[in-house]
C-alpha positions as CSV (number, residue, x, y, z in Angstrom):
1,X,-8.9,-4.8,-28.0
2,X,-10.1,-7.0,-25.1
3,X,-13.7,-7.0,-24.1
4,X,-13.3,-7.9,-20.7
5,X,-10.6,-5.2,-20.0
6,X,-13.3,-2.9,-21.3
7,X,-15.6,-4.2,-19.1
8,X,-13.3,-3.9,-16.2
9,X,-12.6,0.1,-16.8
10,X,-16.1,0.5,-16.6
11,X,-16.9,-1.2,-13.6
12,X,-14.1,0.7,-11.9
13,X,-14.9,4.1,-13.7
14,X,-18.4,3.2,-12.5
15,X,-17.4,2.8,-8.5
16,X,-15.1,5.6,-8.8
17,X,-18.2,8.1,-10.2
18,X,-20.9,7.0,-8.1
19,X,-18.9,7.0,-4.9
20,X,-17.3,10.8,-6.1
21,X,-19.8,12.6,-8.1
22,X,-23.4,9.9,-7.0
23,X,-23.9,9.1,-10.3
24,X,-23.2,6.3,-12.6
25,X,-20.9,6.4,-15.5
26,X,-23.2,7.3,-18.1
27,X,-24.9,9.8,-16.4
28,X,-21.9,11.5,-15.5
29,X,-20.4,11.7,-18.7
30,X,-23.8,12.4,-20.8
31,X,-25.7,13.9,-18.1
32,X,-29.9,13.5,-17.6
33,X,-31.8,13.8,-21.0
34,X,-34.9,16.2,-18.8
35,X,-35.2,19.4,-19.6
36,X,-33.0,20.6,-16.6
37,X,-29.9,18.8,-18.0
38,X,-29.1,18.1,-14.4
39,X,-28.4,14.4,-13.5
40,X,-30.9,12.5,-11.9
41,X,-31.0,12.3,-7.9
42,X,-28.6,15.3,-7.6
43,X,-25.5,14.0,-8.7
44,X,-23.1,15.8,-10.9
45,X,-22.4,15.2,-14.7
46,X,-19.6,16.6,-16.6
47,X,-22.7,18.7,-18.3
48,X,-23.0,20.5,-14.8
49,X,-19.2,20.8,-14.1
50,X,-19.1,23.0,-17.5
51,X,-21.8,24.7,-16.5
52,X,-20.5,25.6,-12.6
53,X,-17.0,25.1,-12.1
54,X,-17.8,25.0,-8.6
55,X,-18.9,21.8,-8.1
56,X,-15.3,20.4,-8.6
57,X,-14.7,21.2,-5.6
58,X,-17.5,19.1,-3.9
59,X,-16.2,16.6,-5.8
60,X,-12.9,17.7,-4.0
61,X,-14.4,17.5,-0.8
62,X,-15.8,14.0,-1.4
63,X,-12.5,12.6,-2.5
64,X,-11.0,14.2,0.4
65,X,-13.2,12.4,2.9
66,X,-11.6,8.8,3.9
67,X,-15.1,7.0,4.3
68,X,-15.4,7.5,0.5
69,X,-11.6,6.8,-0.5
70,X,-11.9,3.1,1.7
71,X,-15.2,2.9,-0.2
72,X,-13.7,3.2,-3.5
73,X,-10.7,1.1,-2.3
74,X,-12.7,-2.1,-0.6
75,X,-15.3,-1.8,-4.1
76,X,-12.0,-1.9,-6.4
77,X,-10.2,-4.5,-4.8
78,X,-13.1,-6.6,-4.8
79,X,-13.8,-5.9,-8.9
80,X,-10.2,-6.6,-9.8
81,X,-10.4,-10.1,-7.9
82,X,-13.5,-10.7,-9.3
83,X,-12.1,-10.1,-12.8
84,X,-9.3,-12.2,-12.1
85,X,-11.0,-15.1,-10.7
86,X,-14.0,-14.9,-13.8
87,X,-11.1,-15.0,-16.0
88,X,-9.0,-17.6,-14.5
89,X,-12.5,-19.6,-13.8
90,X,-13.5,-19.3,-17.6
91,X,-10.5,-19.3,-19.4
92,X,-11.5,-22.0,-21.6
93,X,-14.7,-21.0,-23.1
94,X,-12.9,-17.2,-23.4
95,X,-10.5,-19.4,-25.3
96,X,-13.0,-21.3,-27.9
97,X,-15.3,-17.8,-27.7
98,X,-11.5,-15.8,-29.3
99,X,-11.1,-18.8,-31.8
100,X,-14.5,-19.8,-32.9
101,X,-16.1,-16.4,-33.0
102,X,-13.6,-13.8,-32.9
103,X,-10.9,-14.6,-34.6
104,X,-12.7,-16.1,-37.5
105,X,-14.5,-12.3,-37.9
106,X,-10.9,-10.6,-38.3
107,X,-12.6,-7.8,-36.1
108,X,-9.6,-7.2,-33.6
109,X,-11.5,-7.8,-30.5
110,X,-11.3,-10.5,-28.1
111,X,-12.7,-11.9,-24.6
């Protein structure tokens, strides 16, 4: 498992929720721990989707709208280079980090 592909899916899980449902990841997924179990700042968690089925289709209507499907596509594209440059940029020390720290620990990660 590669740490920095995990990273990666959550930067792009995190555009693609806050631009859709104005939330961030977390939130979306494990909701607003207040008493109203309704995500902070009136954005939608899977918590509320359960609840009113409704609201899928505002989240419908938001990926519907081209504003927020360039929005998503501009934030993406810039992530992915960003990744790709970080990784190119720091390939040595991702390479002594795997075999000084990683692979020494048999945990089956890696940078």
């Amino acid at each position: 498992m590669k740490l920095l592909g995990l990273a990666e899916a959550a930067v792009q899980a995190s555009i693609v929720t806050e631009e859709l449902a104005g939330v961030n990841v977390v939130q979306f997924i494990a909701g607003d721990a207040g008493p109203s179990l309704m995500a902070s700042g009136g954005g939608i968690s899977l918590l509320e989707i359960a609840k009113r089925p409704d609201l899928l289709s505002t989240i419908g209507a938001r990926a519907m709208n081209p504003e927020k499907i360039i929005n998503i596509a501009i934030k993406s594209a810039v992530a992915n280079v960003g990744f790709r440059f970080a990784k190119k940029a720091l390939r040595r020390p991702i390479s002594m980090m795997n075999r000084m720290v990683f692979k020494p620990l048999s945990l089956g990660v890696s940078l």
